[in-house]
C-alpha positions as CSV (number, residue, x, y, z in Angstrom):
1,X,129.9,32.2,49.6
2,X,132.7,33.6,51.7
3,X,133.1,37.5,51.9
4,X,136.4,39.1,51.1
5,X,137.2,39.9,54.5
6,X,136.7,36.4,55.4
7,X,139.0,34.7,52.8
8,X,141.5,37.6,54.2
9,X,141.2,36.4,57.5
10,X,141.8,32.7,56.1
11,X,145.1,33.9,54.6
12,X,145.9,36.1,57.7
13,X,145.7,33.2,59.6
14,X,147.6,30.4,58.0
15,X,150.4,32.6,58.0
16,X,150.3,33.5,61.7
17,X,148.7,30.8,63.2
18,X,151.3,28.2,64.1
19,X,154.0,31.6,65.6
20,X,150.8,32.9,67.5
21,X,150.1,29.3,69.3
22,X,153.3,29.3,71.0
23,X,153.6,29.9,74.8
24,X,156.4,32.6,74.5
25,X,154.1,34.7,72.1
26,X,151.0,34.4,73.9
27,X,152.7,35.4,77.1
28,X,154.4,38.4,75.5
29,X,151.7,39.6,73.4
30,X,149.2,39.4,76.7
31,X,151.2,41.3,78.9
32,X,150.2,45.1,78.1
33,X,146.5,44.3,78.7
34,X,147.7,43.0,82.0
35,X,149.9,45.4,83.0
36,X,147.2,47.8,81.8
37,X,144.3,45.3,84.3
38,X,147.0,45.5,87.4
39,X,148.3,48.5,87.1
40,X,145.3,50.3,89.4
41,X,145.4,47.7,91.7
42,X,149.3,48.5,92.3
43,X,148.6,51.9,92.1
44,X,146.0,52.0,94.9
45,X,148.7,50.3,97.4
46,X,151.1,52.6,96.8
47,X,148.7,55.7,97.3
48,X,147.2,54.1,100.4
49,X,150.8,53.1,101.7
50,X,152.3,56.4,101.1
51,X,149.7,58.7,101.5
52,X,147.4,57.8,103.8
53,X,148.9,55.3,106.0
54,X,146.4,55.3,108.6
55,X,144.1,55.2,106.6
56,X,142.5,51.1,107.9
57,X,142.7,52.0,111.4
58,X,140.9,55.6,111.1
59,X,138.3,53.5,109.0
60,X,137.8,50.8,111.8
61,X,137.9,53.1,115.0
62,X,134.8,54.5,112.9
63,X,132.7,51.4,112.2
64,X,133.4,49.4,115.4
65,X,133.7,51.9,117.9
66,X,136.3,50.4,119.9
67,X,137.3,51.9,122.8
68,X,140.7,50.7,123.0
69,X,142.9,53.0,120.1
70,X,146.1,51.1,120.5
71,X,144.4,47.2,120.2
72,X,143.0,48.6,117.0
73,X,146.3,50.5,115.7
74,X,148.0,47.1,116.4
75,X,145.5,44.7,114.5
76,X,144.7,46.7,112.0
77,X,147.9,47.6,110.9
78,X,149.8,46.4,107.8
79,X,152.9,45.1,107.7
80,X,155.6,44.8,105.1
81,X,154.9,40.9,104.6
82,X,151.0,42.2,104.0
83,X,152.0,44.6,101.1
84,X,154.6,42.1,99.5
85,X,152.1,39.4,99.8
86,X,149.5,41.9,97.7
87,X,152.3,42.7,95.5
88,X,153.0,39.3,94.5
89,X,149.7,38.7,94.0
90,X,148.5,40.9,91.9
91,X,151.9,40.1,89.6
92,X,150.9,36.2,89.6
93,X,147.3,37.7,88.4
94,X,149.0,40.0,85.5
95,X,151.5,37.0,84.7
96,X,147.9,34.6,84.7
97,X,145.8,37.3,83.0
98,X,148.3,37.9,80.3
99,X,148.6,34.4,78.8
100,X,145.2,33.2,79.4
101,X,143.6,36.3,77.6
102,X,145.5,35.6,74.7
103,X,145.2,32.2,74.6
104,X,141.8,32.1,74.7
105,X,142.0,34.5,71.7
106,X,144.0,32.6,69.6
107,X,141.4,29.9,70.4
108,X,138.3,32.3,69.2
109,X,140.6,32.7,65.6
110,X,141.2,29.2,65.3
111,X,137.5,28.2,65.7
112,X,136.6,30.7,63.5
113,X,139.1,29.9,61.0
114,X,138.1,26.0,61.3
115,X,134.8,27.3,60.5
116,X,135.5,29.3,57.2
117,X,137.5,26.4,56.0
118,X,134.7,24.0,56.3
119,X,132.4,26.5,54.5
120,X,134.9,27.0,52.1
121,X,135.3,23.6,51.3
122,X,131.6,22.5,50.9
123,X,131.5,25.5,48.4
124,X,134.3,24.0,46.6
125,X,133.2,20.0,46.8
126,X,129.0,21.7,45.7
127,X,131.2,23.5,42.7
128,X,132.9,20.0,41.9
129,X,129.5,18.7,42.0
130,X,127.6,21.2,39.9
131,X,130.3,20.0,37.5
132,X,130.4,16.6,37.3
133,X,126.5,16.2,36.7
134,X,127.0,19.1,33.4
């Protein structure tokens, strides 16, 4: 027998089930999570760019122990291609993140709502039956 909060979900979900499968929503509805998963990664570039610009090359001088300051300074340095490279990477990862999340959310409900439908309906053809034979 289903609970109440089941049967709820059940109604829940045939109402919202066939606006929540489309693209547009997904996308829209993921985005905040994203936003909220990319947001330190975009926020750690723009520290290290703006506050601590030699930050990679202090770092390697330290490990390697080259002798030669300016080879390092050169290689190691960032340039602007670098940072907008980053940048669109970690957007591609928030556009990615924020439709697959959902998706595969919507996909958890409609499993679970298959589910509870299928109980629901062998509770409903074992009532029928319980009938019949009285």
């Amino acid at each position: 027998m289903l609970s109440e909060k089941e049967e709820n979900f059940i109604i829940y979900w045939e109402k919202v089930r066939e606006k929540e499968s489309t693209f547009r929503h997904k996308f829209l509805a993921g985005l905040p999570m994203a936003f909220m998963f990319g947001l330190p990664i975009l926020i750690f570039f723009g520290i290290v760019k703006i506050f601590f610009p030699s930050w990679f090359t202090t770092a390697s001088h330290k490990q390697t122990e080259i002798a030669s300051a300016e080879w390092s300074a050169k290689f190691m340095q960032l340039s602007t291609g670098d940072i907008i490279a980053a940048l669109v990477a970690v957007f591609i990862v928030i556009l990615f993140f924020s439709y697959f999340r959902m998706h595969y959310k919507w996909e958890n409900n409609e499993q679970l709502y298959k589910e509870l439908k299928s109980v629901q309906k062998k509770e409903r053809d074992a009532a029928l039956q319980a009938s019949n034979i009285s």
